[in-house]
C-alpha positions in Angstrom: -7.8 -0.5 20.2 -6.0 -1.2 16.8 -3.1 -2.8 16.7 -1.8 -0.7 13.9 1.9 1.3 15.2 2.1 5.1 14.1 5.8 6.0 13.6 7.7 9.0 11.8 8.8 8.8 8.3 11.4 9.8 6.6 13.5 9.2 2.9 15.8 7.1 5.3 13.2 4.8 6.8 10.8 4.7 3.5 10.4 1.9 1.3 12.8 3.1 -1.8 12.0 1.9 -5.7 13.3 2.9 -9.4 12.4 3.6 -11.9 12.8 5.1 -15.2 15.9 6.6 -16.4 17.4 7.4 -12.9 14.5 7.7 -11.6 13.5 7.4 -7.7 10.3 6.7 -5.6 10.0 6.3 -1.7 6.6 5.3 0.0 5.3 7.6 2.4 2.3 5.9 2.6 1.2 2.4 1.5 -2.1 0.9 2.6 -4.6 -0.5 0.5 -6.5 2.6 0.1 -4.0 5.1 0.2 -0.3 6.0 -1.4 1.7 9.0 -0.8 5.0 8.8 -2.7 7.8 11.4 -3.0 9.7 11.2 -6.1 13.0 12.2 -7.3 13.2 12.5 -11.1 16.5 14.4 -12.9 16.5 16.7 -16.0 14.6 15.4 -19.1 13.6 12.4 -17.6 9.3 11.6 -18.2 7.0 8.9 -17.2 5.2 7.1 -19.8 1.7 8.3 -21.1 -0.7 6.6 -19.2 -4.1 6.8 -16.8 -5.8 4.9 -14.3 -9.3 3.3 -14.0 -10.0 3.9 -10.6 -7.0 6.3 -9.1 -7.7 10.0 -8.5 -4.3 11.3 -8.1 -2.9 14.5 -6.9 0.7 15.6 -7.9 2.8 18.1 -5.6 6.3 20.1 -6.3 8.3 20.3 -3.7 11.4 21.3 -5.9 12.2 22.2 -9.5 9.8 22.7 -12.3 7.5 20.2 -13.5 5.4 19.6 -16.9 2.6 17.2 -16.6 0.3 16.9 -19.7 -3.1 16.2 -19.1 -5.0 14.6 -21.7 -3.5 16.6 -23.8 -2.6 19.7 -22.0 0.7 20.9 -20.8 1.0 22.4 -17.7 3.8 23.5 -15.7 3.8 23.4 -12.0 6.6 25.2 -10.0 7.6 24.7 -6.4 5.1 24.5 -4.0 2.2 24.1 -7.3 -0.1 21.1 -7.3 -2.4 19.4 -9.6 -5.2 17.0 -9.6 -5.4 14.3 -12.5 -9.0 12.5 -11.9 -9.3 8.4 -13.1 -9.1 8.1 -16.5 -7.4 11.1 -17.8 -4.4 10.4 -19.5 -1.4 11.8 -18.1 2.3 12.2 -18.2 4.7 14.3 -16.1 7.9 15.0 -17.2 10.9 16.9 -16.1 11.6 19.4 -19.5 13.8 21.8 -17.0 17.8 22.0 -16.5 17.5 20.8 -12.5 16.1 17.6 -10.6 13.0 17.8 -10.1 11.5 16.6 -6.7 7.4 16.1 -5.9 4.9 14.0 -4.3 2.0 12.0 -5.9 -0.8 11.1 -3.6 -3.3 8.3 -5.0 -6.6 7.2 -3.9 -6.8 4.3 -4.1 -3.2 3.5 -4.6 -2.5 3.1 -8.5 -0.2 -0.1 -8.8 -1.4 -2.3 -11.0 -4.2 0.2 -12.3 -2.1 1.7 -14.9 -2.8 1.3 -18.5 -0.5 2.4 -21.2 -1.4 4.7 -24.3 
């Protein structure tokens, strides 16, 4: 029997991070082969232009509107629109609309410290 203790979550009870330009994360789920993080990002705020080695990531809107460019290609995701962005595809998703904008991003593995910068 594992040892491991299965309890709720919540924005309240999640580890909480910033980043950006008023930008907020909180981890859902954290293990060393799995991250769920819901995100908070407000009007015109963007990540940097990056991708990942090894990450397959999935981005989710839960609210708002949401452009994420992929390798080279703008799409925009509404509420309740996802997206897939495999390893190695260069990415960025920003927040081009009037309202915050509020989504999850589910990596496997998790994509701390497998970020590179273009």
């Amino acid at each position: 029997m594992s040892d491991l203790v299965c309890l709720p979550i919540s924005l309240a009870t999640a580890e909480h991070y910033r980043w950006g330009e008023g930008c907020d994360g909180w981890h859902l789920v954290k293990t060393p082969v799995l991250s769920i993080i819901q995100e908070r990002m407000p009007s015109g705020a963007q990540e940097v232009r990056h991708y990942h080695e090894r990450a397959y990531q999935f981005f989710f809107v839960l609210a708002g509107e949401a452009t994420l460019e992929i390798n080279g290609v703008a799409h925009r995701l509404q509420a309740q629109q996802g997206l897939a962005v495999p390893p190695r595809a260069v990415h960025q998703l920003r927040n081009e609309s009037g309202q915050e904008l509020h989504f999850t991003v589910t990596s496997q593995p998790p994509s701390h410290g497998d970020r590179i910068l273009v």
